[in-house]
Backbone as ProteinMPNN parsed JSONL, in Angstrom:
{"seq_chain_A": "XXXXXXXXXXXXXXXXXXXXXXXXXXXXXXXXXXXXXXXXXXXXXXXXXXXXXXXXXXXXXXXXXXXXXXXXXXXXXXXXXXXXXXXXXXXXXXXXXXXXXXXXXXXXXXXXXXXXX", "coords_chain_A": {"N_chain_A": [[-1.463, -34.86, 35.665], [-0.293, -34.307, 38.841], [2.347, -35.015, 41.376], [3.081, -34.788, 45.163], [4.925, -34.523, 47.924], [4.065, -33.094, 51.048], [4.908, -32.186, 53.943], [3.477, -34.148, 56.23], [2.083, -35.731, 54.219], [1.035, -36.817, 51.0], [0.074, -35.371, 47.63], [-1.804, -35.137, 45.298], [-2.479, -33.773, 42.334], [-5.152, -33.32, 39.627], [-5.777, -31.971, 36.472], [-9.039, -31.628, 35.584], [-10.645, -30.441, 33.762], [-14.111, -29.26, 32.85], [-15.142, -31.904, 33.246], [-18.2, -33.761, 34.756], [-19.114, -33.717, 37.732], [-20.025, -35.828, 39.13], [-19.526, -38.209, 38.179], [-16.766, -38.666, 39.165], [-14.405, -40.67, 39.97], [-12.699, -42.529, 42.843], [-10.917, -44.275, 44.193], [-9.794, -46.778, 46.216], [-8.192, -50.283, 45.875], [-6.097, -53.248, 47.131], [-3.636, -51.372, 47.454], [-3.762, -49.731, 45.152], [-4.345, -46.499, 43.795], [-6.899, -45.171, 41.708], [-7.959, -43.208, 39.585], [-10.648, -42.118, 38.038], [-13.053, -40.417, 35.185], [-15.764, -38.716, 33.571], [-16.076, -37.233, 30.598], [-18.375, -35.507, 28.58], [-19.353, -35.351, 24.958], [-21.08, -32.973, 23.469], [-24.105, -33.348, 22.789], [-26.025, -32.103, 20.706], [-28.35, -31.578, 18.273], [-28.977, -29.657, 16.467], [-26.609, -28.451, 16.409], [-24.285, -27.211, 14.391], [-20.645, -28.052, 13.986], [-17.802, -25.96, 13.795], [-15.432, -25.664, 14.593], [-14.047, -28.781, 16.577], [-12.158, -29.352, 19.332], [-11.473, -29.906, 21.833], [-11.155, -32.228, 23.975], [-13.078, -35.63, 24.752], [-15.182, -37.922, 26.838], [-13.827, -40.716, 28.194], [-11.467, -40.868, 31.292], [-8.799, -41.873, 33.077], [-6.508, -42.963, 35.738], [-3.897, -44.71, 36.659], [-2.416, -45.526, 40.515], [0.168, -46.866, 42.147], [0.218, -46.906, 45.537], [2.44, -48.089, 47.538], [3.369, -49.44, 50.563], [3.6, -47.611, 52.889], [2.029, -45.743, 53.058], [-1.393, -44.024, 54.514], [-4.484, -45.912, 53.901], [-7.132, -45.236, 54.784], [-7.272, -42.801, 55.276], [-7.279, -41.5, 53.185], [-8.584, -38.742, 51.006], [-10.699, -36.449, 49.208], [-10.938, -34.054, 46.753], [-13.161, -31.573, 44.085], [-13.018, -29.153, 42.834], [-13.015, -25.79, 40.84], [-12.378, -27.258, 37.921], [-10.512, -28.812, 39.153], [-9.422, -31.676, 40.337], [-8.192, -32.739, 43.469], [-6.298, -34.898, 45.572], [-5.834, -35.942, 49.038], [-3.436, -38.104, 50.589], [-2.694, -39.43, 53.014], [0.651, -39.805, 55.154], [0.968, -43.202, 56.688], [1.28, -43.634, 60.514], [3.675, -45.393, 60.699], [5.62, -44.462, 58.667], [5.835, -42.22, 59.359], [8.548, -40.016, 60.073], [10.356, -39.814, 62.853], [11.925, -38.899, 65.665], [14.393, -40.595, 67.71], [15.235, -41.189, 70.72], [18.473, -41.113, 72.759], [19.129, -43.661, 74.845], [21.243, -43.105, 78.255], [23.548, -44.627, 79.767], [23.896, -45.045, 83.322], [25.652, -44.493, 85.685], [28.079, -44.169, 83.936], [31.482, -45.066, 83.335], [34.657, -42.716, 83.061], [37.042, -44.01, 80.66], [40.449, -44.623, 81.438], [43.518, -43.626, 80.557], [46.118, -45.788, 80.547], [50.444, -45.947, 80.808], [52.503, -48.601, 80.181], [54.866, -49.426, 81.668], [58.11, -50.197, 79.92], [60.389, -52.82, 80.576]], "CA_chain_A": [[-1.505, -35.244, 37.063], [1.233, -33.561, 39.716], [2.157, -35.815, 43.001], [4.5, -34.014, 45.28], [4.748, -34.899, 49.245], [4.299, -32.184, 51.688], [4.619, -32.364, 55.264], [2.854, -35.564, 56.473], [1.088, -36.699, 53.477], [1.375, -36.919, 49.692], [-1.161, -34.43, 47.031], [-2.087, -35.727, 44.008], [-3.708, -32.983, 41.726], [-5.404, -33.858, 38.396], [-6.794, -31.52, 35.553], [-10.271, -32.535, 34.773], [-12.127, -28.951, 33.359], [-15.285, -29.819, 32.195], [-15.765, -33.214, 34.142], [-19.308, -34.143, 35.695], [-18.389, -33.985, 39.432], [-20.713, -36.821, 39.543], [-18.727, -38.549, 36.61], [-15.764, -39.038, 39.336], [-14.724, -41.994, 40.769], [-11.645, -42.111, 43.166], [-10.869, -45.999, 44.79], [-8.472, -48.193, 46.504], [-7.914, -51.327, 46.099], [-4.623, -53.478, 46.781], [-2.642, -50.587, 47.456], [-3.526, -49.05, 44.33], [-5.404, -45.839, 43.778], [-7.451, -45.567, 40.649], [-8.866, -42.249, 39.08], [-11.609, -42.274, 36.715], [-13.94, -40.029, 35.334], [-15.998, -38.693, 31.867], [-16.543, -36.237, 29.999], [-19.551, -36.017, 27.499], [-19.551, -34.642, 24.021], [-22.655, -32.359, 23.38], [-24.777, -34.155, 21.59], [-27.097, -31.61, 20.335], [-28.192, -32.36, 16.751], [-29.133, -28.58, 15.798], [-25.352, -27.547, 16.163], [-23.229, -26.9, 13.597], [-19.854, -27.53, 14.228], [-17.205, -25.264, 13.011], [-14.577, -26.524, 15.057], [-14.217, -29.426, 17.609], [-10.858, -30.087, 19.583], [-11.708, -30.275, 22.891], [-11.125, -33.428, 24.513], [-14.168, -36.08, 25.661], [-14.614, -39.353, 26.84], [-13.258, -41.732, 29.565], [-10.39, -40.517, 31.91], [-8.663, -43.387, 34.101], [-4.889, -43.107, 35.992], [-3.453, -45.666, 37.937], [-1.158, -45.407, 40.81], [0.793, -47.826, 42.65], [0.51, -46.341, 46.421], [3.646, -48.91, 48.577], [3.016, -49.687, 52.28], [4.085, -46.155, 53.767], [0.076, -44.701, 53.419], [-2.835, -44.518, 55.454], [-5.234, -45.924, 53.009], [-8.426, -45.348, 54.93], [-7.748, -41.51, 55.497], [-7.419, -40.654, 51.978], [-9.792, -37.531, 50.621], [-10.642, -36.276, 47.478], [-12.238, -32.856, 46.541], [-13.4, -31.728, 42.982], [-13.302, -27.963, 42.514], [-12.901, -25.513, 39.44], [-11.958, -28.289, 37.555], [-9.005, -29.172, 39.507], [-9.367, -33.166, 41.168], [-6.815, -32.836, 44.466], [-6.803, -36.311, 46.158], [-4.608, -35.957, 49.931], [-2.94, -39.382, 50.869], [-1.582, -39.486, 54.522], [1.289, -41.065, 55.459], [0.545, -43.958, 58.063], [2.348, -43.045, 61.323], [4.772, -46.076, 60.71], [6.029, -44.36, 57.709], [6.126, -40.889, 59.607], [9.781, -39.544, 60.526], [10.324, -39.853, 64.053], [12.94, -38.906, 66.562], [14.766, -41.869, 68.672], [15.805, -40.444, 71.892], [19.283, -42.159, 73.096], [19.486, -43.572, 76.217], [22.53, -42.724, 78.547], [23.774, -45.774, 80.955], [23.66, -44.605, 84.606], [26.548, -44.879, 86.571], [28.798, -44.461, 83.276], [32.845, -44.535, 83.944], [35.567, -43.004, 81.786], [38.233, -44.795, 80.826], [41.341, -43.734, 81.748], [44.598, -44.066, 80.0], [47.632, -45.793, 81.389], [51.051, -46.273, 79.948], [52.665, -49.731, 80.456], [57.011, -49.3, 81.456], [59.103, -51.509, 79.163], [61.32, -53.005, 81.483]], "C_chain_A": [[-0.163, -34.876, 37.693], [0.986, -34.638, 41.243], [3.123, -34.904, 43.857], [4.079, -34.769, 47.444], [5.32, -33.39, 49.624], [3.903, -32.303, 53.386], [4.255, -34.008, 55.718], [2.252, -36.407, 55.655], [0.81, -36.007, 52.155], [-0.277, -35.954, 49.144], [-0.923, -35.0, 45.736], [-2.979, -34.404, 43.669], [-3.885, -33.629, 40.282], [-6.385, -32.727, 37.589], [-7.932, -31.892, 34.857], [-11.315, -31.031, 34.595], [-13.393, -29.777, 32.55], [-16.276, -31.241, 32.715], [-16.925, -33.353, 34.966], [-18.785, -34.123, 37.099], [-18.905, -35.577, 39.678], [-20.157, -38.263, 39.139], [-17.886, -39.336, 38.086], [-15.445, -40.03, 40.37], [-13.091, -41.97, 41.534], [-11.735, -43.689, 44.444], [-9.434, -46.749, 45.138], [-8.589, -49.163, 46.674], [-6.626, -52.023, 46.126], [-3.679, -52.566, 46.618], [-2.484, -50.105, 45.879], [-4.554, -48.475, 43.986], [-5.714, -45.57, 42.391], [-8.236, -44.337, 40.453], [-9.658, -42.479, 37.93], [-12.736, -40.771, 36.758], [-14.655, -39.356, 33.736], [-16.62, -37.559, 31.815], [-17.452, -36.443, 28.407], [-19.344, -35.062, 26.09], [-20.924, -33.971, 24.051], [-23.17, -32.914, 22.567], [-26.473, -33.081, 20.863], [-27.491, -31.409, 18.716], [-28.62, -30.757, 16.072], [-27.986, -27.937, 16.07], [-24.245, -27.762, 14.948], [-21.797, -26.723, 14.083], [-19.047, -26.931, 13.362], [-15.84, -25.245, 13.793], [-14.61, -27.209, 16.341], [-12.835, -30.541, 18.493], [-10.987, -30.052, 21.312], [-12.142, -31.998, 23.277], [-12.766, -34.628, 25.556], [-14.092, -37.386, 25.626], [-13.952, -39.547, 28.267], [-11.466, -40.783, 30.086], [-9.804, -41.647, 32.776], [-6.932, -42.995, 34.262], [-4.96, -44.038, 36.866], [-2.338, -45.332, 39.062], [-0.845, -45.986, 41.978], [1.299, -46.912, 44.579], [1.657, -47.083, 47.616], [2.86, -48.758, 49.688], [3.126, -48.609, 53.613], [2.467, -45.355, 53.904], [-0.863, -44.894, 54.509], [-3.829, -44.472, 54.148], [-6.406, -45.566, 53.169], [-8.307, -43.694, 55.466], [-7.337, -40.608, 54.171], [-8.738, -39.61, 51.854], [-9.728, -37.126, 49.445], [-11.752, -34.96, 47.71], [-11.86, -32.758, 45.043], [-13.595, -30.21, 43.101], [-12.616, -26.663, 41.509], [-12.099, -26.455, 38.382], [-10.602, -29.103, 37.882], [-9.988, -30.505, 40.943], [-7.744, -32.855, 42.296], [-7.126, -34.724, 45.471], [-5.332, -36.005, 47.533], [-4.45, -37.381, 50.498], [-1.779, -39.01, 51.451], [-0.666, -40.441, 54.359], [0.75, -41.825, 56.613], [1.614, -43.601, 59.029], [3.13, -44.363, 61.101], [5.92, -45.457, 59.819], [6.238, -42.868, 57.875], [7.545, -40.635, 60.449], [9.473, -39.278, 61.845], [12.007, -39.573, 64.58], [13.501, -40.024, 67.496], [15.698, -40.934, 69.473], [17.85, -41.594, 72.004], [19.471, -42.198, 74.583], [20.969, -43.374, 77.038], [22.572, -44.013, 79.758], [24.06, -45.063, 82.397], [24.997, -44.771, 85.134], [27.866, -44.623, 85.212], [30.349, -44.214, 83.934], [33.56, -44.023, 82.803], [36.543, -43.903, 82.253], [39.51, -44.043, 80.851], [42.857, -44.461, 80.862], [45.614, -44.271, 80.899], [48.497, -45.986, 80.631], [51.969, -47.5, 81.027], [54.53, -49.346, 80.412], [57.198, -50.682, 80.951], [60.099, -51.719, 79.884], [62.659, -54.004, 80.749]], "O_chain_A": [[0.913, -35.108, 37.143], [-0.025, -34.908, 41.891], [3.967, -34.266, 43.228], [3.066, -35.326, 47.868], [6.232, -32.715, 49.147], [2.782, -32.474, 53.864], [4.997, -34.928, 55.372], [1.886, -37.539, 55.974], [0.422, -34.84, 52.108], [-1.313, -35.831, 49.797], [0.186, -35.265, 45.272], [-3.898, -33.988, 44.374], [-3.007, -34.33, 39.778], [-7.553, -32.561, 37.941], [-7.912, -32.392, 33.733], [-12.368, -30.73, 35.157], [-13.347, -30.755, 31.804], [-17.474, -31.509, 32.631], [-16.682, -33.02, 36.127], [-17.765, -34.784, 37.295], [-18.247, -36.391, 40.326], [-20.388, -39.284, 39.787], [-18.211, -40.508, 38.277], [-16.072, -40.199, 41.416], [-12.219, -41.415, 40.865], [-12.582, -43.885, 45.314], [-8.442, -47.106, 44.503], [-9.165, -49.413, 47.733], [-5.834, -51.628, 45.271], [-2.835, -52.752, 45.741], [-1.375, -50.062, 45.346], [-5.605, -49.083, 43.783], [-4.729, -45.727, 41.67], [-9.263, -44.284, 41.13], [-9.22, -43.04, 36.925], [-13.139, -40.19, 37.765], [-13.964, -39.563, 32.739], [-17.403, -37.001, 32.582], [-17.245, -37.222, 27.477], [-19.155, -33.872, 26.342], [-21.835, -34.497, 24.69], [-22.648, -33.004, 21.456], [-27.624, -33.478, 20.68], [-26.566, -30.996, 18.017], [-28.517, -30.808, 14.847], [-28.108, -26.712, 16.029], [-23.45, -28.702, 14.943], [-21.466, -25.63, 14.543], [-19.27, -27.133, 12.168], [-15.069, -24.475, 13.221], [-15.081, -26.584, 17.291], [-12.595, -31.745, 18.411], [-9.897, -30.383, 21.78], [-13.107, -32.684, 22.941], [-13.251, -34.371, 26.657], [-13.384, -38.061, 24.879], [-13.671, -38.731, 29.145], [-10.634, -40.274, 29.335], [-10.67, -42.42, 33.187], [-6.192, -42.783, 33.301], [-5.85, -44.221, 37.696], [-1.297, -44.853, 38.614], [-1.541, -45.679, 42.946], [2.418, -46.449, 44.802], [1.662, -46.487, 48.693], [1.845, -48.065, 49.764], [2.854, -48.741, 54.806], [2.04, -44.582, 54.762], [-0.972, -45.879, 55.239], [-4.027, -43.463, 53.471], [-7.092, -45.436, 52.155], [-9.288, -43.295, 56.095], [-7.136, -39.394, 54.131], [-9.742, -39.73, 52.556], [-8.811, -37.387, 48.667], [-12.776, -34.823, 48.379], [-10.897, -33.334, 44.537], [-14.685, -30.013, 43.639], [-11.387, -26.721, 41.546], [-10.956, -26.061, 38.15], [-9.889, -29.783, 37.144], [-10.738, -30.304, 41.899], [-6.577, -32.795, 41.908], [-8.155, -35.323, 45.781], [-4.154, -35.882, 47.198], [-5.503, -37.856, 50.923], [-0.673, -38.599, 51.101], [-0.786, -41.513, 53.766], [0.12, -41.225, 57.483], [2.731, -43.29, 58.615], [3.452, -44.325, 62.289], [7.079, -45.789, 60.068], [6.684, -42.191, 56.949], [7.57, -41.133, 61.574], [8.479, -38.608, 62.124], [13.023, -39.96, 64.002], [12.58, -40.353, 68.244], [16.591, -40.186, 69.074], [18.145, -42.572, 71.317], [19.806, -41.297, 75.352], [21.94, -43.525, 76.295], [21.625, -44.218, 80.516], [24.836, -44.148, 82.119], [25.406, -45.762, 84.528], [28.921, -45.033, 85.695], [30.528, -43.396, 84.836], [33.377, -44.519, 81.692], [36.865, -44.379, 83.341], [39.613, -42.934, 80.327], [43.05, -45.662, 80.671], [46.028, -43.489, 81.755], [48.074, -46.266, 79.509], [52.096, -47.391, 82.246], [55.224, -49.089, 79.429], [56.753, -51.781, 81.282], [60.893, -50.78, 79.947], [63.645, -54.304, 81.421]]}, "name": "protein", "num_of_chains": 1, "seq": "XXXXXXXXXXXXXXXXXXXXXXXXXXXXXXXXXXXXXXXXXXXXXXXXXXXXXXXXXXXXXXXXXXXXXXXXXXXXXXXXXXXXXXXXXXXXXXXXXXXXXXXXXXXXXXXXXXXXX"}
């Protein structure tokens, strides 16, 4: 799994080759997003294996998203086995400019020097 922030809003990618699309489950609750998803062994009883190292079975990450997100415009796509999940920032948590105001009428100050008498 790779997170990286770009522009306005964080990318989560996740390697899942082989994964059911259907399999995948992608959820927030409590400010924390939750991948899941499975992969099946073949279960076909007329194969012979002759070797078997490919990975199957339950997938599950957790991850702790803080108060800076928009939780309800998360997205998730599933394509050549690559899981991308995009998680906006909320505009509170988006970099902003603060103008400064200038006081109207401003005066300088002027220097005087005081004789020591």
């Amino acid at each position: 799994m790779d997170l990286c922030k770009v522009d306005d809003h964080y990318l989560l990618t996740a390697d899942l080759p082989g994964v059911d699309p259907h399999s995948i489950d992608v959820s927030v609750e409590n400010g924390t997003l939750t991948i899941s998803a499975q992969r099946s062994a073949r279960s076909d009883d007329s194969v012979q294996w002759l070797a078997n190292e490919r990975f199957y079975g339950s997938y599950r990450r957790q991850l702790s998203l803080g108060e800076g997100v928009d939780e309800s415009g998360i997205a998730a796509t599933y394509e050549n086995g690559v899981l991308t999940v995009t998680i906006p920032l909320a505009e509170k948590a988006k970099p902003r400019k603060i103008e400064v105001a200038h006081a109207a009428g401003q005066k300088a100050i002027e220097a005087t020097t005081v004789d020591a008498a």
